[in-house]
C-alpha positions, -999 to +999 in steps of 0.1 A: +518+362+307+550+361+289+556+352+255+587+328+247+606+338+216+624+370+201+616+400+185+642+414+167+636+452+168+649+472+137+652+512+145+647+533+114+646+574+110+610+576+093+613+543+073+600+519+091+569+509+075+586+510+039+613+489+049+584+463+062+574+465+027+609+457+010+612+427+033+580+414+022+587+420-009+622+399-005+604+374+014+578+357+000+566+342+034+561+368+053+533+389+064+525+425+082+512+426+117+500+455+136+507+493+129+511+514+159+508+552+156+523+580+177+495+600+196+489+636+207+516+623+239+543+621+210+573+619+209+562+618+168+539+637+150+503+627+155+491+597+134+526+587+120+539+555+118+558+548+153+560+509+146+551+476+122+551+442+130+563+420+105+575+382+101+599+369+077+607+329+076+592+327+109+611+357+123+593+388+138+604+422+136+594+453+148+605+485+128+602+514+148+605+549+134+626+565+167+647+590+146+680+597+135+701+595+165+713+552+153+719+543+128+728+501+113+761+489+112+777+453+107+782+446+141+746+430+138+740+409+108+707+385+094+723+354+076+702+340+047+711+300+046+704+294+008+695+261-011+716+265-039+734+292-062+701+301-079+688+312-041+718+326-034+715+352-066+681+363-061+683+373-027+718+391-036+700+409-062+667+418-042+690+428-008+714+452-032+688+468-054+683+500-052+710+517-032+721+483-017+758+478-012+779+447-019+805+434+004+831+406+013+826+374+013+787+373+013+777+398+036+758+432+015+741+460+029+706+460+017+696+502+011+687+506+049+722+500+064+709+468+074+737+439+071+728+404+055+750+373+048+740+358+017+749+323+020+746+291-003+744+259+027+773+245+008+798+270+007+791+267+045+804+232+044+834+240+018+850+262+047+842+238+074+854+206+054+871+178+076+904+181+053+921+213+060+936+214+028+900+215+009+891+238+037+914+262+033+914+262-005+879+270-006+883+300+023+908+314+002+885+317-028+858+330-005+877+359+004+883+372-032+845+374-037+814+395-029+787+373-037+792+337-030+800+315-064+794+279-049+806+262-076+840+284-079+843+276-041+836+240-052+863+244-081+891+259-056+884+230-027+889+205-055+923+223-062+912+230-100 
């Protein structure tokens, strides 16, 4: 029998069950599923972690330790739709601690390599807005930033 949905598999060299741990940490929904181990058959040493099953907002993941040979990179990113600027800060903060890079325009690099876009729902609507003008104005502030400041965004689409 097949199951519908998606499993978004994350490869990590070694990492994978303490990255499952971070995004719990992060997350407060989520929750650990199954560990699988390598065996004797390998390729991994005997009794190390080859995978973790873990859900985050209703998303499941599968970290799998298969080495070093890939590595993340921003072609692939996870966007975080946040409520309001006080969302929008903690998950910047927990995604960029500890080794965690910032980038443009809401996206960061949590200390993984994985790529996230931190993003309040209104500054979402500020770029999309009906009236070019506010539109653009708000884009335009959007691109000087790393972490997304709604209410600047806000400030700029008002022309203030």
């Amino acid at each position: 029998m097949v199951t519908k949905g998606f499993t978004t598999c994350l490869w990590f060299d070694g990492r994978a069950e303490e990255a499952a741990d971070f995004y719990l940490s992060v997350f407060k929904d989520g929750k650990r599923g199954r560990i699988g181990r390598y065996t004797d058959a390998g390729p991994g040493t005997a009794g190390e972690v080859m995978v973790v099953e873990f859900e985050i907002n209703g998303q499941r993941f599968i970290g799998l330790n298969g080495g070093p040979q890939f590595s993340f990179s921003e072609a692939v990113s996870f966007q975080v739709h946040c409520a309001d600027q006080g969302e929008t800060d903690h998950y910047w903060a927990e995604l960029t601690k500890d080794g965690g890079e910032e980038g443009p325009c809401g996206w960061l690099k949590d200390k993984y390599g994985v790529s996230w876009q931190v993003t309040p729902t209104e500054a979402l609507d500020l770029v999309a807005d009906p009236d070019p003008g506010r539109a653009s104005r708000a884009m335009n502030a959007m691109y000087k930033m790393k972490k997304l400041d709604v209410a600047e965004m806000r400030r700029a689409a008002d022309g203030e």
